[in-house]
N, C-alpha and C positions, 0 to 999 in steps of 0.2 A: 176435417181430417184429424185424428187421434192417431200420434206419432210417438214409438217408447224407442230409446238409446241405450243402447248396450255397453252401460260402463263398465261392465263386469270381466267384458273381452281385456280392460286393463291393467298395466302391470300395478301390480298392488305399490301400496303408497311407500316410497326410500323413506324411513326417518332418518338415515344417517346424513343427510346435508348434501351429501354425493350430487355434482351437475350432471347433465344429460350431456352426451357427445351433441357432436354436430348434424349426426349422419343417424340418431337416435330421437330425435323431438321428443318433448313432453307432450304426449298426448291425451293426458289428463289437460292440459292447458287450450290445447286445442279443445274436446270434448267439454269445457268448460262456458267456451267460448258460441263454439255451435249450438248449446241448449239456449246460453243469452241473447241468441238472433232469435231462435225460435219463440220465445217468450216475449220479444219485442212488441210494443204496439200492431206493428204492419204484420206480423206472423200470420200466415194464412194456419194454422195448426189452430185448432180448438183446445186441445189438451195435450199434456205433452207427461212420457211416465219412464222416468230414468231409473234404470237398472241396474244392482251394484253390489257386489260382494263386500262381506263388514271390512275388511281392512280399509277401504274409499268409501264408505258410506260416509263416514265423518266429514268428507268433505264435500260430497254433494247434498247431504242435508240442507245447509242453507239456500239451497238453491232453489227448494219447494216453497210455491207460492197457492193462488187460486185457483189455477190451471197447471201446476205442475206437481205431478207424485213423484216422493224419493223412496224406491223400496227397495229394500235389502236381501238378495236370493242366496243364501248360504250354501256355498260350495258342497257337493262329497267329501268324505271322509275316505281316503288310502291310508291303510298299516298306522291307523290310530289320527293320520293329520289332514286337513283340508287340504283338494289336489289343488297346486298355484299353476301347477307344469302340466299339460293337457300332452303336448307335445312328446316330452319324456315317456310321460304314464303310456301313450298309446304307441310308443316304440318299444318299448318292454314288456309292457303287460297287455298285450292289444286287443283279448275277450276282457279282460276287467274293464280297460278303460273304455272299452266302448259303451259297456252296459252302464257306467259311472256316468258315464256324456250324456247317457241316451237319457236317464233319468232327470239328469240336470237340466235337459233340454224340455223335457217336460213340468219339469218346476216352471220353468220360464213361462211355458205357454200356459201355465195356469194363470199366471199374475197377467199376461199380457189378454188373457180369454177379459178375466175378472175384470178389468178396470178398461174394456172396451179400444186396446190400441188398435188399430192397423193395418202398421207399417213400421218392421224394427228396424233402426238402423244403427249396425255397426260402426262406430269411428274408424276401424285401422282394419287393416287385413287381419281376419281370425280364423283364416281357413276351418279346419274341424268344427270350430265351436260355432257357424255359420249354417251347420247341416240339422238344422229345424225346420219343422213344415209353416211357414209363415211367413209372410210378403217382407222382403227381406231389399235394403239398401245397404250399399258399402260406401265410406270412403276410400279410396287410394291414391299414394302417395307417391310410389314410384310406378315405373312401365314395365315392369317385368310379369310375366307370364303369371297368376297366382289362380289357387285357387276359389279364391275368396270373390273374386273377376264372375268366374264358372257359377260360381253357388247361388248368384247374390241378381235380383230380380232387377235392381238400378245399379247403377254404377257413378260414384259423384266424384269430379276432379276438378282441382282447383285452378290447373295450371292447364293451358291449352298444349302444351308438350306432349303429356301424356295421351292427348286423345286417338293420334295412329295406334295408339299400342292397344287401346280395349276395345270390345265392341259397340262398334258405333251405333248400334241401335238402342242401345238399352245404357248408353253413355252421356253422362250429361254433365257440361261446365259449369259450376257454380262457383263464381273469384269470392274466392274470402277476403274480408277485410284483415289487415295486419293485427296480429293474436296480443292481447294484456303478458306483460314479461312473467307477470308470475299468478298461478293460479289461484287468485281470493277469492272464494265465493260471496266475503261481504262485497266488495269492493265492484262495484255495477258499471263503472265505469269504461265498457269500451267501447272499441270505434263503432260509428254508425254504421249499419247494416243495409249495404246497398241494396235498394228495389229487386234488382237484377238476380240480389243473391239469393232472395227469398224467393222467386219466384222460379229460380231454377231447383229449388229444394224442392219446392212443391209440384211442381213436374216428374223431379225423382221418383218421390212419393208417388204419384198419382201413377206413374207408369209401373212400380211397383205391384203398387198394389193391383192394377190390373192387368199384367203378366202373371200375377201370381193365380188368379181365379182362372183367366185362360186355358191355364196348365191344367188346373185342379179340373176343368170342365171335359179337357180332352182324355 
């Protein structure tokens, strides 16, 4: 299984030192986290190809090994600047931003055609930026109704809480181990990666990617 991560869904990198709320994770930290199970000995992934706009490319570079690409998909350009705000642009401008998405989404599927992934999977809820034709995973984080729930071929949650709220067929528990405090990409060090967890990834996946053909077949 050839598996790509869409780092790109996140919030580009604070240099000002600013922490994260409570009720806000670092999800670069997680994201950091979930590529180093998948790269682990036991990873049932062959290859694995993370996805990333230049402001966090710098940080996920080190993270490329012999089974993992780090590749950098360069946002659109709005009114001279690269769009950060999908949200915004397509409340205001909602024939630009869509033709801006649509293109971006196709940037993607080219690097993911080219280098043989899968199955993409989103870290966080990314509603909009979710609506590409390709076998598509989510995480989520809370229970509340989302889009991203709809769009998204599997569904990963960490916490069995969540499971009355999505649907239970395309719903799958995977316990994560407790996250590294801060996100090093040198620093390899973290907790071991239960059996359990790898193997409900790849279930994900696997269900994924054939929901995804299913659909395309009917």
């Amino acid at each position: 299984m050839n598996v790509a991560i869409d780092a790109d869904c996140l919030p580009a990198h604070d240099t000002s030192g600013a922490s994260h709320s409570s009720d806000d994770p670092d999800l670069t930290v997680y994201t950091f986290c979930l590529i180093r199970a998948l790269q682990s000995a036991a990873s049932p992934v062959d290859h694995l190809l993370v996805l990333t706009h230049p402001d966090n490319h710098g940080r996920f570079e080190p993270l490329r090994d012999d089974r993992t690409d780090v590749v950098r998909v360069p946002r659109p350009l709005f009114e001279g600047r690269p769009v950060n705000d999908w949200a915004g642009l397509l409340d205001h401008h909602p024939r630009i931003g869509a033709d801006l998405l649509a293109a971006h989404h196709q940037s993607k599927l080219r690097v993911l055609r080219q280098l043989c992934s899968q199955v993409l999977h989103f870290p966080t809820d990314a509603r909009e930026r979710m609506e590409i034709d390709f076998p598509l995973a989510v995480t989520i984080q809370q229970g509340r109704p989302s889009l991203s729930a709809t769009l998204a071929d599997a569904v990963i949650v960490h916490t069995p809480d969540l499971l009355p709220h999505l649907p239970p067929a395309k719903t799958f528990l995977a316990s994560f181990p407790s996250i590294v405090p801060t996100p090093d990409a040198d620093n390899d060090q973290m907790p071991a990666c239960a059996a359990d967890l790898l193997a409900s990834l790849s279930e994900a996946y696997e269900h994924a990617l054939a929901s995804f053909e299913l659909r395309k077949a009917a």
